[in-house]
N, C-alpha and C positions, 0 to 999 in steps of 0.2 A: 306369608304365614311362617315359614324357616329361616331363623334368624340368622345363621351363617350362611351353608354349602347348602345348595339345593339339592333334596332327597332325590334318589332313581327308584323306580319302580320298574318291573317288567311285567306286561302282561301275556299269560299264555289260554291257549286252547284255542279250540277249532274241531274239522273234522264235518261240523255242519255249518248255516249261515247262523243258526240262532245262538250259539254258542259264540260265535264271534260279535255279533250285534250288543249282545250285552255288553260286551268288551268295550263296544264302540260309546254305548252311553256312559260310562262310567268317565271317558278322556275329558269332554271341556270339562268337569268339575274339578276331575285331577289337574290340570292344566291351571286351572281358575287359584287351586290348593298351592300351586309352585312345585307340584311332581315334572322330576323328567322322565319322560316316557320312552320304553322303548317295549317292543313285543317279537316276543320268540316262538316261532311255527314252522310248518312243513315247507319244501320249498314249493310242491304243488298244490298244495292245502287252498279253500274259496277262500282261509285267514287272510293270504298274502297277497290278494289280488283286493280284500276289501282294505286292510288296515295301510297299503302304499295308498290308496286314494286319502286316507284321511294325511297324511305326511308324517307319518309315524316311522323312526327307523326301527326296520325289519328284519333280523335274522332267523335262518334258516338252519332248524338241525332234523335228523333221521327220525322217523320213529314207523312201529309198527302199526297194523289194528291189531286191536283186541277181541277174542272170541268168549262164548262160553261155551261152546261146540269142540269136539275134536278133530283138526284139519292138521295136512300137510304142512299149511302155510303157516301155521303157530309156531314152529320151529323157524324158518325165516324171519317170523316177526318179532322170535323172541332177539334174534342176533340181529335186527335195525334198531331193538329197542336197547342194548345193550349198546351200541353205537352213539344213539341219541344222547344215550346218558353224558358219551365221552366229549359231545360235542357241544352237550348242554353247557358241563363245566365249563368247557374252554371258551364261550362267549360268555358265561356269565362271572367267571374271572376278568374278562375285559371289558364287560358292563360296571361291575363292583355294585350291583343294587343293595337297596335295604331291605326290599321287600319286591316277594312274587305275588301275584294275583293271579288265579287260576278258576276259568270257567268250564273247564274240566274237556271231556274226549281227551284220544287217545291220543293225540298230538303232545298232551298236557303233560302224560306219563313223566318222559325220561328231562324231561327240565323241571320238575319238582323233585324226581328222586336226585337229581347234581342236587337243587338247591338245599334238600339233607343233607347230602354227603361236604357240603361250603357251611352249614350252619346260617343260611339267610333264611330267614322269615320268610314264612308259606301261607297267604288267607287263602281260602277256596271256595267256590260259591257251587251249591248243588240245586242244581235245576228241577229234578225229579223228586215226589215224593220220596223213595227210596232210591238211595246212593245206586249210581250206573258203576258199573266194572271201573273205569278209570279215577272217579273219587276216589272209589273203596281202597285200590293199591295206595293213592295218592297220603289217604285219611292218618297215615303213622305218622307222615314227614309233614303235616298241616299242623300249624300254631292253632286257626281260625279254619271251621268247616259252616260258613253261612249258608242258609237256607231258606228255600221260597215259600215252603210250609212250617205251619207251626210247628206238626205230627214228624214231621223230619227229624227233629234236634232228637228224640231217641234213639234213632239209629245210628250216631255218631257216639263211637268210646271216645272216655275217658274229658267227657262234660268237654269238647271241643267246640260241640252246636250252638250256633247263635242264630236265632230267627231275626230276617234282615227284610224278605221280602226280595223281588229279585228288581234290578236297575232297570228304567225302562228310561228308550230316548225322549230329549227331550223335546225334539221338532215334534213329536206325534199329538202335541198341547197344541203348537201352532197349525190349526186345521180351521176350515170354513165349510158349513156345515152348508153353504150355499153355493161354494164352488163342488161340492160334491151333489148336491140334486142335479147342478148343472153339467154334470159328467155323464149322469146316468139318464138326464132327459129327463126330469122326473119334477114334480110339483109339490106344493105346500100341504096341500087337501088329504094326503091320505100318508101315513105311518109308513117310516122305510125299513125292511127286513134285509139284512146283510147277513148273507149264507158264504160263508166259506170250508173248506176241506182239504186245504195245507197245500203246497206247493203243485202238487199232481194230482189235486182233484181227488175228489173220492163217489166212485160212480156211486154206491149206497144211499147215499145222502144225493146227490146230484137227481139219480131218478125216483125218489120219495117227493124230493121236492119239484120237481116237476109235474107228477102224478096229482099232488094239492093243488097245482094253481090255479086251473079254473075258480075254483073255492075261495084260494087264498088271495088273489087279484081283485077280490071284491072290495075287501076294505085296505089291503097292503100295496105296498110297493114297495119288488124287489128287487135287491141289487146278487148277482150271482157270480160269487167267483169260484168257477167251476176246473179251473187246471187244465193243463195243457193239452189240447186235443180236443176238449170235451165240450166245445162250444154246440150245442142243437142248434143246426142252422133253419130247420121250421120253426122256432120261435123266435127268429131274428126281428120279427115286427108284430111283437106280442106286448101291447099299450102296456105299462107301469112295468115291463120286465126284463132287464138290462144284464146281459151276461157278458163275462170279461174271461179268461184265459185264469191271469192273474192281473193283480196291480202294485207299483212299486212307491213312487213318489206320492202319487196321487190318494192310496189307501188311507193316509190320517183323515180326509176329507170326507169320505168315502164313511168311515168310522164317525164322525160328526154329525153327519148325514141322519146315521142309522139309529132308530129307538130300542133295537134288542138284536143280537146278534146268534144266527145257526153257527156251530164250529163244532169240529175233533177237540180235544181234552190235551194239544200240549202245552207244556208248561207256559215256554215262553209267549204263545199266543194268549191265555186266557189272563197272566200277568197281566200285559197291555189293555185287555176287558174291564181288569179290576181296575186299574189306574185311571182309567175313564170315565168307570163308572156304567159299565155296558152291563143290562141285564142278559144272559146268554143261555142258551139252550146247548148243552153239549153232548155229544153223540163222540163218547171214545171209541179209538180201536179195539177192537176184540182181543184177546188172547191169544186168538189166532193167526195175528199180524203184528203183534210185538209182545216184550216182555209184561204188558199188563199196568206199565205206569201210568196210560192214560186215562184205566180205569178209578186209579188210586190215588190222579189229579183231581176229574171230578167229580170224585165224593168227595175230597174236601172238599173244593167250592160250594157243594149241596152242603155240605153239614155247617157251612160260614155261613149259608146263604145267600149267596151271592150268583148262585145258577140252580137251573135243572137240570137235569139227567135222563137220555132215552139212551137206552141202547139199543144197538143194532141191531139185533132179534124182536125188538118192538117197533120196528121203524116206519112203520106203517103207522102208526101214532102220530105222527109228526106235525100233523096240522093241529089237531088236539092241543100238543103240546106248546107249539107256538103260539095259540091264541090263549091257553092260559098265564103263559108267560108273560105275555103285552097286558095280560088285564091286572096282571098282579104286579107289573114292573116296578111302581113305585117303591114296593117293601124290598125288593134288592137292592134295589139305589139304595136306601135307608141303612141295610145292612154294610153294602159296601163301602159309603161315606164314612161308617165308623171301624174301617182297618187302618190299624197304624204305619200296614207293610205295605200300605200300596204300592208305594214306590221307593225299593232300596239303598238307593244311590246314597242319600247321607248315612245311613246306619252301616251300610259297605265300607263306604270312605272313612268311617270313624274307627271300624276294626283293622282296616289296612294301616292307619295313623298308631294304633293303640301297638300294633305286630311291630311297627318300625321303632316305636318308644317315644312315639308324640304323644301326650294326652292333650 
């Protein structure tokens, strides 16, 4: 694609897995593009233990968390994050990139505020409805602030916002909707319900949906990823009802399998929903156990149409809700076949092109 020197890219962020995951789909197309890649993160950060397995070189600079509480530790973190910054420059003076690509957390901070202070080009992708703490600082020194929501590009000054939709991998297309009944034990005859509740489970949702199944075992079959710990070993030989911890490799299959999907409201999971084309029932966190974003995930997808919505104070509803959601599934399909952002990856890649001065 570059007709002389091959452009360098750096990718940043981390702090969680999903943050770095998106990192990771965005590589074979960069690769595919004639990007050289390199990505910069913490040295304990889960970044640097996923992005060494892809063969990506990895450097390591400081950096703090970020609070919006008053603590001790803000002070420490402000002097790791002043650190990062010095450390940022110093490998991104021996990278010499064109362009940063940033999926934001706090890892992200002090190698986007060097790549201000060097004059390289900053795209940034925001995960959440509403910018997290580490955008927000980020948002001055950003060319390009992409976005998973439509409703997002408002909250970005100075007309920075570009709705992209967010990158999703590409193996999760390569899936067998037959090696996953065969995972779960499970047959042709009756409709698969794939319940999940994010890496630890969420007993809420765990014990509603257990509460339904007598009910719900009538005409479903469900597959249960219930988080660590949380397996019920008296339903361990409950015909059509298959609980797992979690699952890693095996979950695109698993997804294939499934006609409509229980989940939490975050970003990067109901993304991979949309890209699929999964009708889903989502039950966010309360306000009481985060900032509120997953509330304000989904209601978009309700107001796209492309899910429902219980919340947790109605959770008791849950069977209700599932079976109206299987009867109406097809008009979510319907609605979600016609979004443009399903899948980010080339409208990403054309603003990271646009920042370096490819058109």
């Amino acid at each position: 694609m570059f007709s002389d020197i091959m452009k360098k890219i750096v990718l940043t962020g981390g702090g969680t897995a999903g943050h770095v995951t998106q990192n990771i789909a965005l590589i074979p197309e960069l690769q595919k593009n004639g990007w050289d890649i390199s990505y910069v993160g913490t040295e304990n950060g889960i970044e640097h233990e996923l992005i060494e397995r892809e063969g990506i070189p990895y450097y390591s600079v400081r950096s703090g968390k970020l609070r919006r509480y008053l603590s001790k530790e803000n002070i420490k973190d402000a002097f790791r994050v002043i650190g990062g910054i010095s450390d940022a420059k110093k490998v991104l003076k021996e990278i010499k990139p064109d362009v940063i690509f940033s999926k934001g957390g706090f890892v992200a901070v002090p190698v986007i505020i060097a790549a201000g202070k060097l004059k390289i080009p900053v795209v940034a992708h925001e995960s959440d409805l509403t910018p997290g703490l580490a955008n927000k600082i980020a948002m001055p020194y950003a060319k390009t602030v992409c976005t998973t929501f439509p409703e997002t590009v408002k909250y970005v000054k100075g007309g920075k916002g570009v709705y992209t939709g967010s990158p999703i991998r590409k193996e999760l297309f390569d899936s067998s909707k037959e090696k996953g009944l065969e995972l779960c034990g499970f047959d042709n005859k009756k409709p698969v319900i794939l319940s999940m509740g994010g890496s630890l489970g969420s007993v809420k949702i765990n014990n509603a949906l257990r509460a339904a199944l007598p009910s719900l075992l009538k005409d479903f079959q469900i597959v249960h990823l219930c988080g660590k710990g949380n397996v019920d070993e008296t339903l361990l030989n409950t015909n059509g009802y298959k609980q797992f911890e979690y699952l890693n490799e095996e979950l695109k299959d698993v997804f294939a399998a499934a006609e409509i999907i229980i989940s939490r409201a975050g970003s990067n999971s109901i993304s991979e929903f949309l890209a699929l084309k999964k009708p889903c029932l989502l039950i966010p966190l309360s306000t009481n156990a985060s900032r509120g974003d997953q509330i304000l995930n989904a209601e978009s997808f309700e107001k796209q149409g492309f899910a429902k919505v219980l919340s947790e104070e109605n959770i008791e509803k849950i069977e209700i809700e599932i079976r109206e959601l299987y009867k109406e599934r097809e008009k979510y399909i319907e609605a979600m076949e016609k979004c443009e952002a399903a899948n980010g990856i080339d409208a990403i890649i054309r603003e990271i092109n646009k920042a370096a001065g490819i058109e």
